[in-house]
N, C-alpha and C positions, 0 to 999 in steps of 0.2 A: 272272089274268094269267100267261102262259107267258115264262120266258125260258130260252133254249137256246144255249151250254150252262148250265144250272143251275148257280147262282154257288156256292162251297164251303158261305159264310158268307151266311144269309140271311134278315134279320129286318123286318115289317113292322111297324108302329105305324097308332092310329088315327088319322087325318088325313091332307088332300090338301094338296100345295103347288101352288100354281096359277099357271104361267107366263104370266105378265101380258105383252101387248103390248107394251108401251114399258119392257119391263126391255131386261137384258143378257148376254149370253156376256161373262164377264171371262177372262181369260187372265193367269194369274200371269207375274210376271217372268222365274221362272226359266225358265220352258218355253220352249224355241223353237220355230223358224219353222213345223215340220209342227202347230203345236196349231191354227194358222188355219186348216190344213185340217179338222181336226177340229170345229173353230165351223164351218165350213162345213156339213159332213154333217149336222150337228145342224140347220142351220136350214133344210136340203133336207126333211125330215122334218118340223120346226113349217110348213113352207108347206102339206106335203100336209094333214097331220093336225091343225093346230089351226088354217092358215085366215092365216099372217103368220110372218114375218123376225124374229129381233131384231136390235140394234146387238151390234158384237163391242167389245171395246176389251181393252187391257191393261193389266195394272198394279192397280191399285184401282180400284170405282168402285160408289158407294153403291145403283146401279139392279143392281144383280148378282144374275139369278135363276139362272145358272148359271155356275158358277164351275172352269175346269178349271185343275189343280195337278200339282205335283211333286214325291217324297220320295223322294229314293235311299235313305232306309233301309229301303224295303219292296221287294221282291225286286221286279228286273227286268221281269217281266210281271206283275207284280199290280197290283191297283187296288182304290182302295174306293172306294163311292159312299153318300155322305150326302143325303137328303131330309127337310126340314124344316121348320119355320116360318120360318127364317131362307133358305130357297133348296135348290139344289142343287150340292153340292159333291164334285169324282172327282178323287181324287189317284191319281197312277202311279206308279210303282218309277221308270218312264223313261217316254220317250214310246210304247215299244209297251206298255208298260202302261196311260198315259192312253187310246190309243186303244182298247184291250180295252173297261174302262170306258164311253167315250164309246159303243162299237155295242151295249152292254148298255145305255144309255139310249135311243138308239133304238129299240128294241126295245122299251122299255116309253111311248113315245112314239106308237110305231105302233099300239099296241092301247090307250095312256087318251087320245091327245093333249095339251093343255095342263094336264091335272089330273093328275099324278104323286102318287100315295103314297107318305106317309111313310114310309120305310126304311134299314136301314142294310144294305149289304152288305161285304163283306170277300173276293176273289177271288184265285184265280191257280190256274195248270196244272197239272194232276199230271201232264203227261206234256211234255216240253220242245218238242219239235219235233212239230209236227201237220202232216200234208200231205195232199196231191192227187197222184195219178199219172192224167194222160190222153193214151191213146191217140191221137196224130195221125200216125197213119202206115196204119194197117189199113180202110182205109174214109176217113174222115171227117178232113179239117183244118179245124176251125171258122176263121171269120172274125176278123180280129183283135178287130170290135168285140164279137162275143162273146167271145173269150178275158177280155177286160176286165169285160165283165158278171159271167163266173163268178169272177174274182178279187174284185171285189166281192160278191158272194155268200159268199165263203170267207170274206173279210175279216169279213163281218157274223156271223162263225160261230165265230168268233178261231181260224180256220187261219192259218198261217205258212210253209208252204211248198208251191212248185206244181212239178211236173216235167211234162214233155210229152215222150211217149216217140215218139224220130226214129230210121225204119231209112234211108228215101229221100228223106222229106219235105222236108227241107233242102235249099235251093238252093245245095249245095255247088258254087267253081269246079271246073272240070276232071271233073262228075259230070253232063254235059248229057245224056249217053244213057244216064241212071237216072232224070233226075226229068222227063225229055223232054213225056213225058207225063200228066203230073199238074200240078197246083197248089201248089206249094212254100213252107211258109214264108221268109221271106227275113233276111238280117241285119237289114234298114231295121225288120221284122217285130218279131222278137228285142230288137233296143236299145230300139224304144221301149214292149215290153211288159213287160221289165226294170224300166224306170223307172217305170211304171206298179206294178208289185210292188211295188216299193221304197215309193213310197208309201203302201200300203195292208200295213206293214208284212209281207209276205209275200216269202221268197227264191224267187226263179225257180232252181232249181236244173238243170243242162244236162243232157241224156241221150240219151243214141246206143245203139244195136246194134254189139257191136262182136267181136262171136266168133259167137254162134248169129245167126238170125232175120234174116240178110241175103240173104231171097227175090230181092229185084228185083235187088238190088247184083250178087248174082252168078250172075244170067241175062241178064248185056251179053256183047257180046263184050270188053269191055276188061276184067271183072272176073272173067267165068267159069273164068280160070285160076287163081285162088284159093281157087275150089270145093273142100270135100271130098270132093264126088261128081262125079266127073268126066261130063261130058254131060247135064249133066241142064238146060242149059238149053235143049235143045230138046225137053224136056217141054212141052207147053201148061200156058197159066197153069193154075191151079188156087187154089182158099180152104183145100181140107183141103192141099194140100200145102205151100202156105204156112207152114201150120203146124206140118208135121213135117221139114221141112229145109232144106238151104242154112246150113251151117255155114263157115267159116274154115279154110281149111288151114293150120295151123301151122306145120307143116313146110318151109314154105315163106318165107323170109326175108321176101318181099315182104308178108307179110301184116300182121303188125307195121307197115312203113313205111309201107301202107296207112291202116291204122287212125288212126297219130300223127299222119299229114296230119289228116285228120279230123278229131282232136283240137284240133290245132295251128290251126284255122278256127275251130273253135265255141267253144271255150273264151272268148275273148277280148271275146266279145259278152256275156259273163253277170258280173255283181258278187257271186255265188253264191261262196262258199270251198267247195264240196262240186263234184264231177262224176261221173254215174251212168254208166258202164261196161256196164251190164247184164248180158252174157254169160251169157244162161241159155238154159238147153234148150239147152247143144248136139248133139243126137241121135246127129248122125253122125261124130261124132269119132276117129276108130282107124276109120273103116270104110273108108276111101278111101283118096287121096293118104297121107295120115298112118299108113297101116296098120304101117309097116315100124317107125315110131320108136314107135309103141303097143307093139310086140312089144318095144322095146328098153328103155324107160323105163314103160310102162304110163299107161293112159287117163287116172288118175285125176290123176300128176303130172306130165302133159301139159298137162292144162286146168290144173290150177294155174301152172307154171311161166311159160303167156300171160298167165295175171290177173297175177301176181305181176308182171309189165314193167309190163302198161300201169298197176299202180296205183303202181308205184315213180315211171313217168313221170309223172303227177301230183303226186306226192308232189313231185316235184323242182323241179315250177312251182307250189309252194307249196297244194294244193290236197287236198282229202280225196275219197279217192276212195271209192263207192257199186259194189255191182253185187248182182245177187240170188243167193240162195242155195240154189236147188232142188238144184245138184251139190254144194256143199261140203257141205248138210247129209248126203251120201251117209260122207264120211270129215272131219268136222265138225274134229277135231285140227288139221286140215290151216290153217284160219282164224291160227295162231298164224305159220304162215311167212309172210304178207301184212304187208304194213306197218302199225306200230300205227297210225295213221290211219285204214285203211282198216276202214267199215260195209259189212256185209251185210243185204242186205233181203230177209229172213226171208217168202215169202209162202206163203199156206196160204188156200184158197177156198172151202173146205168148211162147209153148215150146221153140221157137227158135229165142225169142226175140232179136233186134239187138241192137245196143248202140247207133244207129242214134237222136234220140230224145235225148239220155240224152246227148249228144255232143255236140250236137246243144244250148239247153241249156245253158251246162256248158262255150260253146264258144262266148255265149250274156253277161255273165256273169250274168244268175240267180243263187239264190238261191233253190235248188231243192233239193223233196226230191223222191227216186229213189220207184217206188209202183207197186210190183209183186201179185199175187192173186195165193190164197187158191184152184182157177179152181172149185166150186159148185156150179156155176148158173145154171139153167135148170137141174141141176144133180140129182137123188135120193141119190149116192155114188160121193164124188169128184173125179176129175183126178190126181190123186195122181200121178204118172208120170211125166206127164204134170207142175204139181206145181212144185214138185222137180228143173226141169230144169229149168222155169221160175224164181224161187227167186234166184234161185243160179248163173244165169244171173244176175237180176236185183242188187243184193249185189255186182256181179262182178261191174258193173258198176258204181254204189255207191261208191266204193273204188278210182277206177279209176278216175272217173270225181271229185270225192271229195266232192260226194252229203251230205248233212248236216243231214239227216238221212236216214230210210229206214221205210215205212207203208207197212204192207202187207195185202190185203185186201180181203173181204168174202164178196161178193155180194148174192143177191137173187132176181136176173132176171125170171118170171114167177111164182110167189111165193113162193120163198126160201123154196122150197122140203126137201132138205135133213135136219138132224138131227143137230142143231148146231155143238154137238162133231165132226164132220165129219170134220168140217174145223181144229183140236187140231196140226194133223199132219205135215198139210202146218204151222201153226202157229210157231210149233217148229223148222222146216227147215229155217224159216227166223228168228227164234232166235239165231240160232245156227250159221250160214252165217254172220249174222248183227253184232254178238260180235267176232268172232273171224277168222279175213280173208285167215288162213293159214288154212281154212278147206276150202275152197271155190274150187276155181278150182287149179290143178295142171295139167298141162299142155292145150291144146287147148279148144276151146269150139268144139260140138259135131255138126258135120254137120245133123246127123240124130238121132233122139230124142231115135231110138233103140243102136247108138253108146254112149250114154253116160259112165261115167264109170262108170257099172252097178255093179261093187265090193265094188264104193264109196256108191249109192244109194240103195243094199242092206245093209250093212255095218249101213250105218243110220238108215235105218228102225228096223234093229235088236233091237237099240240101243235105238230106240222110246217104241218097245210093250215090254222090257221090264221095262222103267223109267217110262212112260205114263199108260203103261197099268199093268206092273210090271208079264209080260207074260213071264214064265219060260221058254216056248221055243223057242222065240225070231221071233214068226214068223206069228205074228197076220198082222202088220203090212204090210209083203207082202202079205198077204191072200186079206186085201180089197185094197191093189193098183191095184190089179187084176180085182177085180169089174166091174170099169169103163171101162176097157179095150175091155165089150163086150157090146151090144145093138145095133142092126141096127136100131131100131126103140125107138125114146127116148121123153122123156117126153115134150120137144121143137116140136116135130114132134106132136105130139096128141096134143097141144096147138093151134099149126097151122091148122092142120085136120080142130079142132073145128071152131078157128075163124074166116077162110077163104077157108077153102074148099083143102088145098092145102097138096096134098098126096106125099110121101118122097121115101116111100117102093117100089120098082120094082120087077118085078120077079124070077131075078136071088137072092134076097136081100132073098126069103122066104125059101128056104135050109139052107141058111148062119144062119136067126132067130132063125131054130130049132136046129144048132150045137150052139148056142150061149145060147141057152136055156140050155140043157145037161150041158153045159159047168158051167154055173150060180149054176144050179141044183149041182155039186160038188164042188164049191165052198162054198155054205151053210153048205155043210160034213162036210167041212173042219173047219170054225168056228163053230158048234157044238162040235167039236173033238177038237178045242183052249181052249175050254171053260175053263176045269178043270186043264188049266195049268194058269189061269189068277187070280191074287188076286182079293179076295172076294170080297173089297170093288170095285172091278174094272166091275162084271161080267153082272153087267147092265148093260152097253155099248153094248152090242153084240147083244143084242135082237135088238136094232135099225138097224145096220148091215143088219142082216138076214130078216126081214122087207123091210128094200130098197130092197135087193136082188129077193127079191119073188117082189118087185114092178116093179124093170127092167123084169124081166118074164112077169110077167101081160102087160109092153108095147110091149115086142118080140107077146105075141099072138093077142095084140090089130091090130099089123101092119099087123100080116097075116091076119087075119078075114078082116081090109080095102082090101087090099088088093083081096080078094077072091069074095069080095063084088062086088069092081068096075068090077073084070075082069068074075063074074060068074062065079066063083070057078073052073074054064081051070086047074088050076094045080090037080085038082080029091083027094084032100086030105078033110078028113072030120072034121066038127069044129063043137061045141054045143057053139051057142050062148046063150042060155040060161043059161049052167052051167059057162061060161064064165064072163058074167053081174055076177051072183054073186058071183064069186070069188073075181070081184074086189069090190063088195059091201062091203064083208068082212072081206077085206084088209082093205078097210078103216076104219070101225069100229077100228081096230088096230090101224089103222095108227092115227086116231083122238085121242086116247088115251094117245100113244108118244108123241104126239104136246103138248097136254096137261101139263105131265108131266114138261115139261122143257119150254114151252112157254104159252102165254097167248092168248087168243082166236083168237083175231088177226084176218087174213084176210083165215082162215083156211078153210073157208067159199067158198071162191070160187077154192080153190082148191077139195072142196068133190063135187061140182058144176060140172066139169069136169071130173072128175070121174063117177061122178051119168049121166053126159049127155052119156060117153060109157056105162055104163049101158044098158043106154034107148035104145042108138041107136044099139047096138047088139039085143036088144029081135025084137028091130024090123026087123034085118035082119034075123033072125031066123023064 
């Protein structure tokens, strides 16, 4: 039996307690009104998995096979859970402690059903605040009813906080010729996904772009004069340029005014006491408009004396303010001018991420919060690898330096490609790390990303396709960590092709494409052949899978055919441009349909753009 996260304290005995049909969910006195949602969830689970409902009731009541309780003497998010001959009984700190508990029964629900072992566990975080950072801005605005799927997900994983990073996506008033053309979330969107968080003990906590990364904002004409680059919005769009500019002119009083409107909109919609600011990467800062006051005051307490407003302005409307820390950790000291309120989110993406930033940090004496990543930008399939080692650093650190919590974050750099589900698995590796630090590392960190302890990191994965995916033969999960592992030629590479001309693929690279091809090609075997070991309700998932897979193939042949292009096909292998253009024509038809399914129109648009431009440009080489 898997449970995840791995409870502190966790002792089995011999014997089943067997939840009888016609017992009961009892509900102690003390607890209030959210514990009936809590008998809820639980008897969502006894219908799938043992086959019937029980009665709930409160108070006492002699048919009691499960009994949920309450003890403020045990910290705030703990819980213990008793299994015995006399029933099952979870007491909480509070009620997000009972609920911890309750999705740790679940859990062991989904995989015995009505025969629970006997057990005693004794639970709670070692790290206080555990989150989610995603991406709805770069590609992809999920549906609201997915929003709420993966907050249920998170919840089942005892995450407690979710942010969704907005540069445009907001159906801000007065910003019609920003979000003109796209699919916006909306306030109606916002208040009732809040309360939906709220429920599932989870803070929605608010987050804007509010100095770097305002690409579209300030290529309107109403906003371009805020630019630090002057003219650059009649640059054609671009994905890499996205992501290296469109910064805030400081200098510029309006900018400020700008931003607090913004503020002064979103805030109001969130029951969060925290708001994310962001302000990172800002590149071009001192390059432009701002050059004259760089020369006067300098780069470094320029950018700080912006942050330093907008977190004072927060602070004022009683509120803790977030932003990341890519620049401050450049002159770290500087953290101590910021309001003491105000955290820094500390991020670092690297398999072999070091502790230097979060040291530095913790040696200024900020407040920080330690932010490992999901690894799905530019991806079809994440780096599931690569994640692993990354969070499981970044938590090491968290513990260590004493970070205040831990975000784990899902970007979507070039328009957030892959499948949301894609990021489920990095999400639960930094659930699982964030609550309980005696799963984290045992012994050294790994000099080389192929030295980790690969008994620990299959071991998890086992442990994921079957509570995730509820995969009988525990082996979904290494199947797509595998994935990522092949492509010479990747969907960043055809980005770049397009937008500048700039080719990746070499020659010795196009032998490598076709064993990486083969290789992809048996790996689709292989989840085809997962399938019928995967619960029902689960077996949707895998067609997106298989989808990415055949999309990494489609760039392995897009590179060769560049490739054979530039060099007049020297290597003597033969290609049909034709039948190539449409195979990826009709990849995407698919591929539009998935998006669909779980997202909203969104920026879908110019990723079938780039697709359809290799289209065009193979018939033409054909």
């Amino acid at each position: 039996m898997y449970l995840l996260p791995k409870p502190q304290k966790y002792t089995l005995f011999d014997g089943v307690y067997i939840i009888g049909y016609n017992r009961s969910i009892v509900i102690d006195a003390l607890c209030s009104t959210e514990a009936f949602a809590y008998a809820e969830e639980l008897n969502k689970d006894l219908q799938q998995y043992a086959g019937y409902t029980l009665a709930v009731t409160k108070g006492k009541s002699r048919k009691a096979a499960i009994t949920l309780a309450q003890d403020n003497q045990l910290h705030r998010e703990a819980y213990t859970l008793e299994a015995g001959e006399e029933g099952i009984v979870i007491t909480g700190g509070s009620m997000a402690g009972l609920f911890y508990g309750v999705q740790t029964l679940r859990q062991i629900i989904q995989q015995k059903g009505a025969c629970i072992p006997y057990m005693h566990i004794e639970d709670f975080p070692s790290i206080l605040a555990r989150g989610l950072y995603y991406d709805v801005t770069r590609g992809r605005v999920p549906t609201l009813v997915y929003l709420k799927k993966l907050v249920d997900k998170m919840a089942f994983y005892k995450l407690n906080q979710l942010q969704l990073y907005i540069e445009h996506s907001f159906l801000f008033e007065d910003f019609s010729e920003v979000w003109r053309d796209d699919t916006p979330l909306t306030a109606t969107d916002i208040l009732e996904l809040d309360a939906y968080c709220r429920n599932k003990n989870i803070d929605l906590v608010p987050s804007i772009a509010s100095f770097g990364h305002l690409y579209k904002v300030l290529r309107t004409k109403s906003f371009c004069h805020l630019c630090e680059l002057p003219n650059t919005q009649e640059e054609p769009f671009g994905f890499i340029d996205r992501m290296e500019h469109h910064t805030l002119d400081v200098s510029n009083p309006e900018s400020l005014q700008f931003v607090t409107k913004l503020i002064d909109e979103y805030l109001p919609l969130f029951t969060s006491e925290y708001f994310n600011i962001c302000a990172d990467e800002t590149f071009d800062l001192g390059k432009g408009r701002s050059k004259t006051l760089a020369e006067q005051k300098g780069v470094e307490q320029m950018y700080l004396d912006f942050v330093k407003q907008l977190c004072q302005y927060l602070v004022d409307k009683g509120k803790k303010p977030m932003f990341w820390g890519d620049i401050i950790c450049g002159f770290p000291q500087a953290a101590k001018e910021l309001p003491k309120e105000t955290i820094c989110l500390n991020w670092g993406y690297a398999w072999n991420q070091t502790d230097a930033s979060v040291r530095k940090l913790a040696e200024a004496g900020a407040v920080q919060y330690c932010c490992p990543a999901v690894c799905g930008w530019d991806q079809f399939v994440n780096r599931i690898g690569d994640s692993y080692e990354n969070i499981r650093r970044m938590c090491t650190y968290a513990l260590q330096y004493d970070a205040a919590g831990v975000l784990i974050t899902d970007w979507g750099d070039c328009g957030h490609i892959n499948h949301p589900d894609f990021g489920i698995v990095g999400m639960i590796y930094g659930a699982a790390f964030s609550w309980n630090h005696t799963d984290i590392y045992k012994g050294k960190l790994a000099a080389d990303r192929a030295d980790h302890t690969h008994s620990q990191f299959e071991e998890m994965n086992r442990q994921i396709s079957r509570l995730a995916f509820h995969d009988k033969s525990e082996s979904l999960v290494s199947a797509i960590a595998e994935i990522a592992e092949y492509g010479v030629f990747q969907w960043r590479d055809a980005v770049c092709f397009m937008e500048r001309g700039e080719i990746t693929i070499a020659e010795e690279d196009i032998a490598q494409a076709q064993q990486e091809i083969n290789a992809l090609e048996k790996i689709k075997v292989r989840l085809y052949h997962t399938v019928p070991q995967i619960g029902v309700e689960n077996r949707m998932l895998i067609e997106p899978y298989i989808m990415a897979v055949d999309g990494i193939i489609l760039m392995q042949k897009i590179g060769i055919a560049l490739w054979m292009q530039k060099h007049h096909n020297t290597s003597g292998q033969d290609i049909n441009y034709d039948e190539l253009a449409a195979q990826l024509e009709e990849w995407m038809y698919i591929y539009k349909k998935e998006w669909r399914k779980v997202s909203r129109e969104s920026e879908l648009y110019r990723i079938q753009n780039v697709v359809f431009w290799y289209a065009d440009y193979l018939r033409k080489c054909g």
